[in-house]
N, C-alpha and C positions, 0 to 999 in steps of 0.2 A: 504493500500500500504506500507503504512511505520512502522514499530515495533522497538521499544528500548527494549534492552533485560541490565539487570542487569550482570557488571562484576567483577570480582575483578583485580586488578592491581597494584604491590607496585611499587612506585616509584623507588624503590632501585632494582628494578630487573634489572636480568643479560639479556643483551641483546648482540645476536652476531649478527655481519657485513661481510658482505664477501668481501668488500673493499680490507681488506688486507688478512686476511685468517679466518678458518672456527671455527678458534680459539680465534677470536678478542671479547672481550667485552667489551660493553660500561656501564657503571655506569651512566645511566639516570640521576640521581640528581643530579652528577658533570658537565654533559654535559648541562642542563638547567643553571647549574648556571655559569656556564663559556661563556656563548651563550644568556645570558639574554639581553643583549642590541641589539638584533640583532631581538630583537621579539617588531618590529617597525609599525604603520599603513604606508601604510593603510590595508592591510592585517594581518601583526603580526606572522611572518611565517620563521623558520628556518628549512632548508633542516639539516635532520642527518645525511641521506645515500642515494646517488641516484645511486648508480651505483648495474646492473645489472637491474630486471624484477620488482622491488617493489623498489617504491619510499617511504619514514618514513622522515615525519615529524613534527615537533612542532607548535605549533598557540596557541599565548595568549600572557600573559607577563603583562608588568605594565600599558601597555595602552590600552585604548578601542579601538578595530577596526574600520574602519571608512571606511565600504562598505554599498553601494546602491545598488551597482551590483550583479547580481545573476548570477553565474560560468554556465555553460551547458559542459559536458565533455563525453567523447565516453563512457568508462570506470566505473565501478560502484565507490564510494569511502569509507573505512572504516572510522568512526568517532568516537574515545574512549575518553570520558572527566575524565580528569585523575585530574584535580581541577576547582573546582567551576561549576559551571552553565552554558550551551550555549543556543541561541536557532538558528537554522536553520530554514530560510526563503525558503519557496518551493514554484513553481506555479504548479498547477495542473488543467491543460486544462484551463487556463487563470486566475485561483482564486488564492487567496494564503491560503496556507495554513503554522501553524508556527507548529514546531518541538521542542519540548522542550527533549534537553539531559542533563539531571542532572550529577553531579559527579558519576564516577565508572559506568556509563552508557554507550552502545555503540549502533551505528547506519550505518545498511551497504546502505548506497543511491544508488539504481538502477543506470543505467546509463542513460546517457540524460534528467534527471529530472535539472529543471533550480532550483538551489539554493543561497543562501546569508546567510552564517555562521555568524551570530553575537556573541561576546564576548563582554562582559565588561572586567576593568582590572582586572589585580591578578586573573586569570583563566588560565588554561593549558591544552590544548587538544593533540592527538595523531593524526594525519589525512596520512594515510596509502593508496596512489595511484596505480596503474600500471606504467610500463611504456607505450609510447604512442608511437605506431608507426609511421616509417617516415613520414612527410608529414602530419600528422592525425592534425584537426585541433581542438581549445578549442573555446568557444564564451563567451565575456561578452557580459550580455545585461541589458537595463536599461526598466523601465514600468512606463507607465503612471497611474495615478490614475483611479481607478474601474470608469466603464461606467455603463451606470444605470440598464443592465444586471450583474454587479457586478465583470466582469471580466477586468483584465488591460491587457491594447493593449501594443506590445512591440514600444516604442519611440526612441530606439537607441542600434545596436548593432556590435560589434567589432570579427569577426573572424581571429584567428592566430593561428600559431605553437608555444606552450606552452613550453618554455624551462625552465622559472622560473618565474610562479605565481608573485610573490611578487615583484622582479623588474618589469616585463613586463606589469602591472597592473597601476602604476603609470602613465606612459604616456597617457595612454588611457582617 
């Protein structure tokens, strides 16, 4: 189901936004490093660009992540690990299964597959969304430990209108 494909990626690449015009670029490694405190648990997650049809943005930073939860989204998501090591927690028809994306690596996640991004610190991923239409809903959800068919039953789950990941996740 799932393939990591090898990529390459310089940090210092030119990247345009269409925020302001089709002319705009941003200097990725000035924009991490000016935007480094902002990549905070429990997620670790700073929006670059949201405006228009593709959401860009960053997850990592100096702190480990600090999710249980595994996302479920309409949407497929790109995943490119641009420093260090992740691994992505997936369930597959009740099992888990783990995802390892290395540095320079990338991973395009189906949609509706339940996941759980894990980072340790000092890592920097690229996480590349849609945007989501009105009304369309995101789910966290939590699971209980494997039953003795091996699969985890889900023990709690939260749907809403996802406007922004990384606050919206804290109350939950």
């Amino acid at each position: 189901l799932f393939g990591v494909f090898h990529c390459r990626f310089s940090i210092n690449a030119r990247m345009t936004s269409s925020s302001s015009s089709a002319s705009s670029i941003v200097n990725v490694s000035a924009w991490l490093e000016e935007n480094k405190d902002a990549l905070l648990p429990p997620v670790c997650n700073k929006l670059m660009h949201g405006q228009g049809q593709l959401k860009v943005m960053f997850v990592g930073g100096k702190h480990d992540n600090e999710r249980s939860d595994y996302h479920i989204e309409e949407g497929e998501e790109y995943f490119y690990q641009l420093k260090g090591n992740m691994e992505l927690h997936v369930m597959e028809r009740g099992k888990p299964k783990l995802v390892r994306i290395r540095e320079g690596e990338m991973l395009v996640l189906p949609s509706r597959v339940p996941h759980s991004p894990r980072r340790v610190a000092n890592t920097i991923g690229l996480v590349l969304e849609r945007e989501r239409v009105p009304g369309e809903f995101d789910c966290l959800r939590w699971y209980a430990p494997a039953n003795d068919d091996g699969k985890h039953q889900p023990v709690y789950e939260e749907w809403f209108v996802c406007e922004d990941l990384g606050s919206q996740l804290v109350p939950v």
